[in-house]
FIRO-817866 format. One record per residue: x, z, y of N, C-alpha, C in turn. Coordinates in steps of 0.02 Angstrom, whole numbers, plus 50000, padded with zeros to 5 digits. Example, Ala and Ser with C-alpha at 12.3 -4.5 7.8 and 13.67 -1.06 7.14 Angstrom:
FIRO-817866
506605039049716506155039049775506605039049835/506425035449888506845035749947506455039450002/
//
This chain:
FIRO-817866
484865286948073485475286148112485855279748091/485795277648014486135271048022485925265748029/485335266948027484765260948053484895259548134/485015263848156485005261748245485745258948247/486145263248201487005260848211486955251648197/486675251948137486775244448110486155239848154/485575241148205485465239748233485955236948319/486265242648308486735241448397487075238348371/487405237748316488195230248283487635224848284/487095225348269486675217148263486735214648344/486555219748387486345217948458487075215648489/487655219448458488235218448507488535209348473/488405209148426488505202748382488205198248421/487475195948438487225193448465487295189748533/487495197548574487785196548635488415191948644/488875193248583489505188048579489495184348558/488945181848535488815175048499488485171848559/487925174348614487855170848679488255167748705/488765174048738489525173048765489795168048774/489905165448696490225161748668490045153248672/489175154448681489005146748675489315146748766/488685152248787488705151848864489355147248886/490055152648877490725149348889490825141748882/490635138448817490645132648805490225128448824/489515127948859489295124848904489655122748971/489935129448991490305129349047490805123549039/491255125048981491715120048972491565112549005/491035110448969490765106348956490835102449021/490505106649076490105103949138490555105149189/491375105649163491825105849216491695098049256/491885099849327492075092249346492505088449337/492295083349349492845076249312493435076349371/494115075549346494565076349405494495070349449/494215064649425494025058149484493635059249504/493245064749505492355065249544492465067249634/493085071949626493295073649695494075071849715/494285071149761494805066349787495055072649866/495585077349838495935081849911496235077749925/496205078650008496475075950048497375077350047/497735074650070498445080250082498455079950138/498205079050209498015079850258497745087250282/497185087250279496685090150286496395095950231/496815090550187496585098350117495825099550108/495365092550116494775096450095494575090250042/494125093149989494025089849960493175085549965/493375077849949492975074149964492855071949915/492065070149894491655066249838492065059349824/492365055849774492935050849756492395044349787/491895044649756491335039149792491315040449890/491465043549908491485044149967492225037849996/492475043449968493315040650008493225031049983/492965031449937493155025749902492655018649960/492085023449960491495018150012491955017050092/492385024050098492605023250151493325018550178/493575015850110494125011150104494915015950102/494505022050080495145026350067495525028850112/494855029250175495135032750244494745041150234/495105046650239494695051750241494195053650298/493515053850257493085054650342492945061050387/493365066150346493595071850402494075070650433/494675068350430495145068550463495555061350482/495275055850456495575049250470496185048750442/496395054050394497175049850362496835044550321/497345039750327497595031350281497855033850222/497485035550146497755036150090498175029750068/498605030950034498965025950006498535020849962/498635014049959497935011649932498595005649895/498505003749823498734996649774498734992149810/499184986949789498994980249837498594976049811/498274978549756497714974749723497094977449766/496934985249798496574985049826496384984949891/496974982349899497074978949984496824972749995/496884970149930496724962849929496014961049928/495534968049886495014966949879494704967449949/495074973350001494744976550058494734969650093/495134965550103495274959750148494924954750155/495044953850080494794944950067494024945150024/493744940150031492974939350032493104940149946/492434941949911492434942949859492544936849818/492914937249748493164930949718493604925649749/493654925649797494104918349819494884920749843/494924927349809495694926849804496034922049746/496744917649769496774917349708497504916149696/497844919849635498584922249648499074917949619/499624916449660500224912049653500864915949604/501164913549571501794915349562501764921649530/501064924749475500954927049451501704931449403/501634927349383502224928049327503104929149330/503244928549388503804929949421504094936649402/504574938449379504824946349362505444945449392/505764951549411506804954049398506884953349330/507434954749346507784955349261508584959649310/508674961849250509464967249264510104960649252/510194957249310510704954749286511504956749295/511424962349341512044964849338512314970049288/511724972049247511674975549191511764984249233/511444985649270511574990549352511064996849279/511255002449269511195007149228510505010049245/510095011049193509395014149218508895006849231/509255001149267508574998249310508164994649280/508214992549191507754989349171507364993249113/507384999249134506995004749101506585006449160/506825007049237506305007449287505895001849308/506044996749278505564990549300505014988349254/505314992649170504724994349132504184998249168/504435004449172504055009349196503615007249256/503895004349296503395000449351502774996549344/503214989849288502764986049258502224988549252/502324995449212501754997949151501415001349191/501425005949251501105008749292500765006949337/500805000749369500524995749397500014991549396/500364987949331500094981349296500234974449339/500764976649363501004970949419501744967949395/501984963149414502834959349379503264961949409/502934961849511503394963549530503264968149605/503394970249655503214974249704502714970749770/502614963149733502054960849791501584956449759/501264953849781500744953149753500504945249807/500624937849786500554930949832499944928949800/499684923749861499144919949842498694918649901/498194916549888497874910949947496964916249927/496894916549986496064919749970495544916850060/495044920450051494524920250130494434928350149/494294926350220494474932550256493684929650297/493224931550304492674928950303492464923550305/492674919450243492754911450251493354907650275/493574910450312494084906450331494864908650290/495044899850269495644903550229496234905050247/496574909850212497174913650222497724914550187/498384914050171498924912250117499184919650155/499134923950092499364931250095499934933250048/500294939050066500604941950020500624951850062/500574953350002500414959950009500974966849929/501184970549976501714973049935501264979649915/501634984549870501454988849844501984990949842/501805001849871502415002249862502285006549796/502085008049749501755009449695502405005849644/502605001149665503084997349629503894999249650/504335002949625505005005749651504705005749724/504255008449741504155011049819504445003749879/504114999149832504084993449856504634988549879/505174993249847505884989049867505964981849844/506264980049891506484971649899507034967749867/506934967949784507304963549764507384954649750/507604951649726507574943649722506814938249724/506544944849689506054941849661505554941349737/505514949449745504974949649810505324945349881/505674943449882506024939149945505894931149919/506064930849849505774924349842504854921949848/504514926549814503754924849812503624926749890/503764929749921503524930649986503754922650042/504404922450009504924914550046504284907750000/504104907749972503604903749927502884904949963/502574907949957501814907949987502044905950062/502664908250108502644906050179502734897850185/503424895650122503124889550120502564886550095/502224888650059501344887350040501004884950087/500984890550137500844890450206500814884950257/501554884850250501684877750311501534872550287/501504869250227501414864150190500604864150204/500054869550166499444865650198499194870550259/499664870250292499314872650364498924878550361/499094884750329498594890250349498804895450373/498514899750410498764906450427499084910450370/499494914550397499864917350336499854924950347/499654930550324499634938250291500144940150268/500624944150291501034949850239500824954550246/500754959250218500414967650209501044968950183/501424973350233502104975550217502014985350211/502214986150141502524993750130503004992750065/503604997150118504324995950065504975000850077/505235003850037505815008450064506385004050070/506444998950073506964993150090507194990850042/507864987250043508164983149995508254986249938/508194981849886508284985449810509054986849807/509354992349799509884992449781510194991649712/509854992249679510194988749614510174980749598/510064979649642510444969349625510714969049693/511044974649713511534973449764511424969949832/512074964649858511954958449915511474954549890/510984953749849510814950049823510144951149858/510054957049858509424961249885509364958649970/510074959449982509914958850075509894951650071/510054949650048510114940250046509414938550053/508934942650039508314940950040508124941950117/508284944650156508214946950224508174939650265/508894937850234509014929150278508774925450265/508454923250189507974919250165507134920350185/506844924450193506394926350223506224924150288/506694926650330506574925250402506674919650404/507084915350378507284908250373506514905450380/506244906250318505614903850297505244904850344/505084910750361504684909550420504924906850492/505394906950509505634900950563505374894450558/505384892650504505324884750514504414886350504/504034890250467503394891550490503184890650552/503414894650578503224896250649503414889250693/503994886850683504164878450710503474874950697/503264874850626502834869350633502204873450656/502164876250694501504880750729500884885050709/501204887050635500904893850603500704899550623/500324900750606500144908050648500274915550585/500724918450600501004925550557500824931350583/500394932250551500104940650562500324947850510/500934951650547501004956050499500834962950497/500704962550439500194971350449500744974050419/500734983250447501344986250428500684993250418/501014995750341500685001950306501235006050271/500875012150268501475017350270501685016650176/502375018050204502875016050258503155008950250/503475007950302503985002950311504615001450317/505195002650281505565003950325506374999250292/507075000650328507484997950289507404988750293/507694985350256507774978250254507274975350262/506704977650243506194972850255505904975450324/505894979850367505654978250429506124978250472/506604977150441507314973850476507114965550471/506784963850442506604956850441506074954550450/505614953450387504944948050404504394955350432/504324960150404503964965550446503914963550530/504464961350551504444962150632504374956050652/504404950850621504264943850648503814942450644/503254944550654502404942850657502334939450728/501864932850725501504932350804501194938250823/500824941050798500624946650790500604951850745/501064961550782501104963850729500494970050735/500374973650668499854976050661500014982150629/499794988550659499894994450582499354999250598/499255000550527498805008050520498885013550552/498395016950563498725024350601499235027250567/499735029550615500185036150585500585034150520/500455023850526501225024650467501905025250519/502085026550447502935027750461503295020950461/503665019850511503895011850498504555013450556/505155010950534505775010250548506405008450510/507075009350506507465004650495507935011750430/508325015450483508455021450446508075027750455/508315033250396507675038450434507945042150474/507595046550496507615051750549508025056150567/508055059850496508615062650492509325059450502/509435054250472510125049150491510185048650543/509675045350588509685044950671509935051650713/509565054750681509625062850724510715064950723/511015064650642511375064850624512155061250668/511935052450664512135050250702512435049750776/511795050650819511685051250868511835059350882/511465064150856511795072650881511285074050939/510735071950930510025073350962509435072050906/508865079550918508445077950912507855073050975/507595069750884507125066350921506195067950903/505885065850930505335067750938504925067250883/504395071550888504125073650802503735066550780/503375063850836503215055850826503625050850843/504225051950822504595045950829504465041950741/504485034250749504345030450715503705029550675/503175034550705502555035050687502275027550726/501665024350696501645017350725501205019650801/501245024350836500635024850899501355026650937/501835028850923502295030650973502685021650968/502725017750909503095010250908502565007750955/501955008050957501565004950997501665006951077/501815009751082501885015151154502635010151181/503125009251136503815007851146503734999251167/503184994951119503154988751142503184984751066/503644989351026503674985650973503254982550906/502614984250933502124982350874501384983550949/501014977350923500544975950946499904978750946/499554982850913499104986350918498894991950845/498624994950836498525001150795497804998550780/497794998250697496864995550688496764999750619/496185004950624495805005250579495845004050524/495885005350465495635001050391495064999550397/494525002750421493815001450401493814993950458/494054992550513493974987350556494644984150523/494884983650491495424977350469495224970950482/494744970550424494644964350412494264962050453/493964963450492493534960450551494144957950605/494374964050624495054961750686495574955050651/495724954250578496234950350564495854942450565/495144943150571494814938550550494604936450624/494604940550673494564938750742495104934550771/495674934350743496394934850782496454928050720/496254926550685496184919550669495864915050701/495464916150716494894913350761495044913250846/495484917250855495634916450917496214911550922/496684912650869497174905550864497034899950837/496164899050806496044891250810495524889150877/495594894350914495374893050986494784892150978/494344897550920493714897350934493254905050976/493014904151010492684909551047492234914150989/492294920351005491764924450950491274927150999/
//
């Protein structure tokens, strides 16, 4: 009898010593949280190499994930021949405005960017292009001194040696912590591109979600041609304010870019995966070459 007893404690020992590795294999062979990529759309989850081949469009459901403006830049412009201006440009707190140069750390560091856009000169299948492209990854891409100046800089870049010019605009508008200083950028901007456009530039602006506030109160809407992704959000105040204001609702696609397109105010709705082909067409059609 205690032979079988001290036999069944050997067997039950055993069993929990399986258990135990078993469990920790498991551990092991969890998936990597970058291996799959949910949608917030659609809610399904997609292989990260998928979305990623797909330019970060989901291929069940066609939402536009939010994408860096570093990797906007890559989607655009031909490999290597980007090449970036005004690198080094930062804010600084000069009104000494509470909090904001602890959030411009925090940006910095999350980023790896100075400031919320991103200038410089690259090819768009060979042919060159003087771009600037925002992130809203950066204070959600708001428009302080800095981003009104490097954007007012690459447009003069632009006119000086004659090239087409790119903004890739996403931004919750003017920075409010450097104040008038912020909208001052509104007038300097458009300025800049006025006299662009005088000397017979061609401005193509792409609008990605979202847009909204001072900057597509300004250079956002002054494109020869304007351009946006499906189903961004792009307008001036939000919705709720309007609704508030005014003392009507308005429609569930209002300021979605297929209902702005519908209204007149933006020129056509393109794809990510066809971007760069269409932006590279519409160059070519303004140096009056046939494709």
């Amino acid at each position: 009898m205690e032979n079988l007893f001290k036999k069944r404690q050997e067997r039950l020992e055993l069993f929990k010593s399986r258990r135990i590795r078993t469990n920790k294999d498991l551990t092991k062979k969890e998936v990597p949280e970058n291996l799959i990529k949910n949608c917030e759309v659609c809610h399904k989850n997609v292989p990260y190499e998928d979305m990623m081949n797909n330019l970060y469009v989901c291929p069940n459901c066609s939402h536009h994930l939010k994408i860096s403006a570093r990797e906007r830049i890559r989607q655009l412009t031909d490999k290597s021949t980007f090449r970036e201006l005004d690198k080094n440009l930062e804010s600084s707190n000069e009104d000494d405005f509470p909090g904001y140069t602890k959030k411009l750390d925090k940006s910095k560091k999350s980023t790896g960017l100075h400031e919320a856009v991103v200038t410089g000169v690259g090819r768009i299948n060979g042919e060159k292009i003087a771009l600037a492209v925002m992130d809203s990854n950066f204070m959600m891409g708001s428009m302080g001194q800095i981003v009104g100046e490097k954007i007012t800089r690459i447009t003069e870049y632009a006119t000086r040696r004659r090239l087409p010019l790119l903004i890739s605009c996403t931004s919750g508008g003017a920075r409010m912590q450097e104040g008038i200083m912020s909208l001052m950028q509104m007038a300097k901007t458009s300025a800049a591109l006025k006299k662009f456009s005088d000397e017979g530039g061609f401005y193509i602006s792409l609008l990605t979600h979202p847009t909204t506030g001072g900057v597509s109160a300004s250079f956002a809407m002054l494109g020869d041609i304007i351009i946006s992704e499906p189903n961004a959000l792009v307008g001036f105040a939000g919705k709720r304010v309007i609704e508030n204001t005014i003392n009507e609702t308005l429609p569930k696609e209002f300021q979605r870019a297929e209902f702005l397109l519908e209204k007149g105010f933006i020129d056509m709705v393109v794809d990510r995966t066809k971007m760069k082909k269409t932006i590279y067409e519409l160059i070519m059609l303004h140096k009056g070459v046939s494709l």
